[in-house]
C-alpha positions in Angstrom: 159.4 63.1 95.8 160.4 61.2 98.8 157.4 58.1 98.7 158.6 55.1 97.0 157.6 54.5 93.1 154.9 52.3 93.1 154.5 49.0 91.9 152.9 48.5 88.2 151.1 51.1 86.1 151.5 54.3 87.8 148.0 55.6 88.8 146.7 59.0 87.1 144.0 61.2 87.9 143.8 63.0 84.5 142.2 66.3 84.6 141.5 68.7 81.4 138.4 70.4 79.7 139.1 71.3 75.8 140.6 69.7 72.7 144.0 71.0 73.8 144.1 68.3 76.8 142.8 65.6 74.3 146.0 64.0 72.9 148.0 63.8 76.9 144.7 61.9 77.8 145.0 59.5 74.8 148.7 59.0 75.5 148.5 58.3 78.3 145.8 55.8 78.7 147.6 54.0 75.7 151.1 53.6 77.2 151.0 50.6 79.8 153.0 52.1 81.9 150.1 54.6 83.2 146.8 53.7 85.0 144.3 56.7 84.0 142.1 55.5 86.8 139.9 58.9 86.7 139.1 61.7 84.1 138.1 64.6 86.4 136.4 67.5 83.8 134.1 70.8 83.3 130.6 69.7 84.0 127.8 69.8 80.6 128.0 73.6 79.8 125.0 74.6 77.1 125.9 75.3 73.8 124.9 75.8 70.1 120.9 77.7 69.3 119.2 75.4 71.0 121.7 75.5 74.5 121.3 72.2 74.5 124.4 70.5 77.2 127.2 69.1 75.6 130.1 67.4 77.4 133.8 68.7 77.2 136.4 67.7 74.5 138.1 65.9 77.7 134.9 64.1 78.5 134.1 63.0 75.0 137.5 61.4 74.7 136.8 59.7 78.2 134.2 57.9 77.8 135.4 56.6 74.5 138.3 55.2 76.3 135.9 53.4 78.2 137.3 55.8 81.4 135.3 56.7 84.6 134.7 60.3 84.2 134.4 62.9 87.4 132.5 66.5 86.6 132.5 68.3 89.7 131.3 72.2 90.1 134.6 73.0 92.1 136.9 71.1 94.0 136.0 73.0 97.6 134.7 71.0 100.0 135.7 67.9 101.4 132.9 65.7 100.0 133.9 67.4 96.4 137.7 66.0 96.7 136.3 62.4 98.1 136.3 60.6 94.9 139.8 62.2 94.2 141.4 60.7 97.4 139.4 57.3 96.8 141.1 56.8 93.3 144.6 56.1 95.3 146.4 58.2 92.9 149.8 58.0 92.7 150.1 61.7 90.6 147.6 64.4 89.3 148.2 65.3 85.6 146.3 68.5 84.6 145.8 70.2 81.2 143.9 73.5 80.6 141.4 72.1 83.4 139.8 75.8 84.3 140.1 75.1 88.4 142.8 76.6 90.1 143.6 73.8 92.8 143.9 75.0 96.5 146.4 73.5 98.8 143.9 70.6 100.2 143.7 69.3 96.5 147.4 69.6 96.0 148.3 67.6 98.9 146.2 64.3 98.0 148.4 62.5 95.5 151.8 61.5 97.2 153.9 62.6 93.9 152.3 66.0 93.8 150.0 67.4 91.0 151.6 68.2 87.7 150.9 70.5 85.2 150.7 70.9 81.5 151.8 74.5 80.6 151.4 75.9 76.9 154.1 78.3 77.1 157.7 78.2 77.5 157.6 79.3 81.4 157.9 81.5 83.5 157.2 83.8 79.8 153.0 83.6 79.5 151.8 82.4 82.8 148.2 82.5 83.1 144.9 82.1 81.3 145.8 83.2 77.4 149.4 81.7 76.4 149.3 80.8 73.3 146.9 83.7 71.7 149.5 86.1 73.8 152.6 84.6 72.6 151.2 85.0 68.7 150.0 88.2 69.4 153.4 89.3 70.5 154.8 88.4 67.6 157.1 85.3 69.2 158.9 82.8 66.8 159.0 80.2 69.1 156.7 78.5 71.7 156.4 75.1 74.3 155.0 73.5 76.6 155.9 73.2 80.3 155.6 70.3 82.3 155.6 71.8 86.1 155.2 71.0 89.2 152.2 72.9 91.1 151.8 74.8 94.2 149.9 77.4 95.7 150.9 80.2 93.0 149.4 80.4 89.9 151.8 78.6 87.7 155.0 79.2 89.7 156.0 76.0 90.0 159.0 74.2 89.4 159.4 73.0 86.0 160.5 69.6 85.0 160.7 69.8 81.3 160.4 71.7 78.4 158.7 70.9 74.7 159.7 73.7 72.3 158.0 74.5 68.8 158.4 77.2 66.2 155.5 79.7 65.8 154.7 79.2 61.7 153.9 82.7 59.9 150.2 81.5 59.2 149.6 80.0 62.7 146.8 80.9 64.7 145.9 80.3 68.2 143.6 77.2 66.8 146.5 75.7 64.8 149.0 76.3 67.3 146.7 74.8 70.2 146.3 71.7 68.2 150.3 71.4 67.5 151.1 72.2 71.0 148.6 69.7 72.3 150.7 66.5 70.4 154.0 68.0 72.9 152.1 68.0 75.5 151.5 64.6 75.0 155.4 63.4 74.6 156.0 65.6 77.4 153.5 63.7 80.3 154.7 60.3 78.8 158.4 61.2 78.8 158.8 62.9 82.1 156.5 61.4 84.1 157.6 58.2 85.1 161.4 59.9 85.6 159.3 62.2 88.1 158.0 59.2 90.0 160.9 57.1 90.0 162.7 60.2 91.2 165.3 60.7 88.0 163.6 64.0 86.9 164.1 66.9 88.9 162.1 69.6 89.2 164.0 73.1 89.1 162.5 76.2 90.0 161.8 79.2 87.3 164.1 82.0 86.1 163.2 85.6 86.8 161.2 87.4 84.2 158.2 85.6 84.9 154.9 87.8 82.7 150.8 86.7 83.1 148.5 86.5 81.0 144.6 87.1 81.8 141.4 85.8 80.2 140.7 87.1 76.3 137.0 88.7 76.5 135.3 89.8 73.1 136.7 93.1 73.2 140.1 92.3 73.0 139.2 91.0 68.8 139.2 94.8 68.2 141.5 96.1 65.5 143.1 99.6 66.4 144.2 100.6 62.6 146.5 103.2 64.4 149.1 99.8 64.9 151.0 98.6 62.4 150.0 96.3 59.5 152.2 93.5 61.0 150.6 93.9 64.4 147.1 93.7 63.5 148.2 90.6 61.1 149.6 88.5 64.2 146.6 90.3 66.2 144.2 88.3 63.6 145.5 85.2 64.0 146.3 85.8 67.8 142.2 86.0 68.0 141.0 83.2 65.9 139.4 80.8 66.4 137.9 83.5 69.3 137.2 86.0 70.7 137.7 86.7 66.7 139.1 90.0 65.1 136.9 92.3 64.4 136.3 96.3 63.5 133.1 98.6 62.3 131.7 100.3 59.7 129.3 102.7 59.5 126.1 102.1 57.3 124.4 104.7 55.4 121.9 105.3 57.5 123.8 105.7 60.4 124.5 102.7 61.9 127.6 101.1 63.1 127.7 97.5 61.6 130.1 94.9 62.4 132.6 93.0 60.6 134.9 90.1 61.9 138.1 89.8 59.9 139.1 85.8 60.4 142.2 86.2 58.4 144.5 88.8 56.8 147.9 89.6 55.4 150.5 92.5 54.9 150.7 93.4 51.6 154.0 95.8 50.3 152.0 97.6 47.3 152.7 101.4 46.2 149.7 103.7 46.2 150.4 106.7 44.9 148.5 108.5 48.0 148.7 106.5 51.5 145.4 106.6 52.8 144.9 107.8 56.7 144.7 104.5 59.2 141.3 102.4 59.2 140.3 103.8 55.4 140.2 101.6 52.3 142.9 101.9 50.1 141.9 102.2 46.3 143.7 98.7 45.0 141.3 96.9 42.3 140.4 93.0 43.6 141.3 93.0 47.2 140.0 95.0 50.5 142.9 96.7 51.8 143.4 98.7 54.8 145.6 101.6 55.5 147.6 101.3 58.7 150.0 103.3 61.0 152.5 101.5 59.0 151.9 99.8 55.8 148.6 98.3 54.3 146.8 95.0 55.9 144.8 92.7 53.4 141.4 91.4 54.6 140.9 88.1 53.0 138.3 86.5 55.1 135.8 88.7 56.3 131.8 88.1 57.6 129.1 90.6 58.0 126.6 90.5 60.7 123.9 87.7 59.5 126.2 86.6 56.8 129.1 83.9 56.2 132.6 84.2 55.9 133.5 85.4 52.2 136.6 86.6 50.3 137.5 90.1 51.1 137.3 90.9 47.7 134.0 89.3 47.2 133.0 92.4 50.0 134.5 94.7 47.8 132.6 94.1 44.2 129.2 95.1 45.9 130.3 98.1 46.9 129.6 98.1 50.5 132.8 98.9 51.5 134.6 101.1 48.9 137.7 103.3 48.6 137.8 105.8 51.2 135.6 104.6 53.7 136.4 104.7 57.2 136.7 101.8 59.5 136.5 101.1 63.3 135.3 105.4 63.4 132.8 104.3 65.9 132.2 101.6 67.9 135.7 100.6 69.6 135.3 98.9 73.0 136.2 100.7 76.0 140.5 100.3 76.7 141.2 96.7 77.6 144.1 95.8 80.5 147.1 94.8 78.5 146.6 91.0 77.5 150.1 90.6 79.0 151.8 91.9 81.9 155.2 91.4 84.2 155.0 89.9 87.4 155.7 91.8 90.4 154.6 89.6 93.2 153.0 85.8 93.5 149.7 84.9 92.9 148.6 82.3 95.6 145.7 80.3 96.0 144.2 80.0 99.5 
């Protein structure tokens, strides 16, 4: 923090990719006291039946805003990081970009390269914050605004933007909430950062990572209990998406995603085993380790979503049958695990 603050607007090179980094972008750009002279984002990935390209959340919002947008493959070489040295930045702000930066990237802007954290560091570093924090069952949640280096985020933080975890959040609704503290974190700090009021303080011990989700780690192990798999539903939505099997009566193993589901406190008068369908009239409920897990969305392979009990009244799934028998992916690393050493970019 030792170059002067510059004169006027300071000068941003924004970076981000989903909806997440949406609102920092729009915040930015709208308060004069930023210059987002560059949008740097995911290039055109296919998508949808027809894999036609479509441009990132980040670059959708860009070129609204009337913003020059950047969409390079990586940020490697020399002629990749050209247009990021010719922007005369004064800072690098970067949200959910998906490019770890090397140590030639973090050494163009003279006030460093800041990031936008969605978790409450040095707790949930990594690729899968906020579907790990709901997973584990936290109550409360943030972003960080931190300084990076070479490790993957274990840099000093200057701020922190808390919010409470809601019973019924998932990692959409949650990502959408967190986004708008994001926001009021870049535009608060940032010019204290600059101007050299805001420290940046390095993070306590404890520090846990977080990898990528994959579509495995949607699967529902009934041997957990009820309030686990609940927080695990929600955790996975709006992907890789919770989901179990069931087999048909011809012998296949079919499918089913659960996209929402509560614990219900009912007596039966005999506790089924875990993963079987417990005989309550008008709902699809699951035995589990512990207590009984509601399915009230659910979707069948080539069908839409539809009330659990809507499943139920045709009798494809009916009191006693067996779920996720067959069909479990192999074991998964854990989604979240402690930090022993740093991990450094070269």
């Amino acid at each position: 923090m030792g170059d002067p603050r510059p004169e006027g607007p300071i000068r941003i090179v924004y970076f981000g990719t989903p909806e997440f980094a949406v609102p920092a972008l729009r915040a930015l750009h709208a308060d004069p006291r930023f210059e987002v002279v560059l949008v740097v984002t995911q290039p055109d990935r296919p998508a949808g039946r027809g894999r036609k390209l479509f441009g990132s959340s980040v670059k959708q919002s860009a070129v609204l805003l009337g913003l020059d947008v950047y969409q390079p493959e990586r940020l490697r070489t020399e002629e990749q990081r050209q247009p990021l040295v010719e922007c005369g930045a004064d800072v690098f702000v970067v949200a959910a970009y998906g490019v770890i930066f090397g140590p030639r990237t973090l050494a163009i802007p003279p006030h460093g390269c800041l990031n936008l954290h969605a978790s409450i560091l040095p707790a949930y570093r990594g690729a899968s914050p906020i579907s790990a924090s709901i997973a584990a069952g936290e109550t409360v949640t943030g972003v960080t605004l931190m300084k990076m280096e070479a490790g993957l985020d274990t840099g000093p933080m200057l701020g922190v933007g808390r919010l409470s975890i809601e019973p019924r959040d998932t990692t959409g609704s949650l990502t959408e909430r967190l986004a708008v503290v994001a926001a009021d974190l870049a535009t608060d700090l940032i010019p204290g950062w600059v101007g050299g009021s805001v420290p940046a303080t390095p993070q306590p011990a404890g520090a846990t990572l977080t990898r990528p989700l994959t579509k495995a780690d949607g699967w529902l192990d009934w041997r957990r209990p009820a309030k686990d798999l609940e927080a695990h539903v929600r955790a996975m939505w709006p992907w890789p998406r919770a989901w179990t099997t069931v087999d048909g009566p011809d012998g296949s193993v079919r499918t089913i995603q659960v996209h929402a589901a509560s614990v219900i406190d009912e007596p039966i008068q005999a506790h089924p085993a875990p993963g079987q369908i417990a005989g309550l009239p008008g709902s699809l409920v699951v035995a589990t380790a512990a207590g009984l897990l509601r399915l009230e969305t659910v979707q069948e392979p080539g069908g839409r979503p539809v009330d659990g009990a809507t499943i139920r009244s045709t009798g494809r799934l009916s009191t006693g049958a067996a779920l996720g028998e067959r069909g479990a992916p192999e074991a998964q690393r854990p989604m979240v695990t402690p930090v022993s050493g740093e991990i450094r970019v070269d």
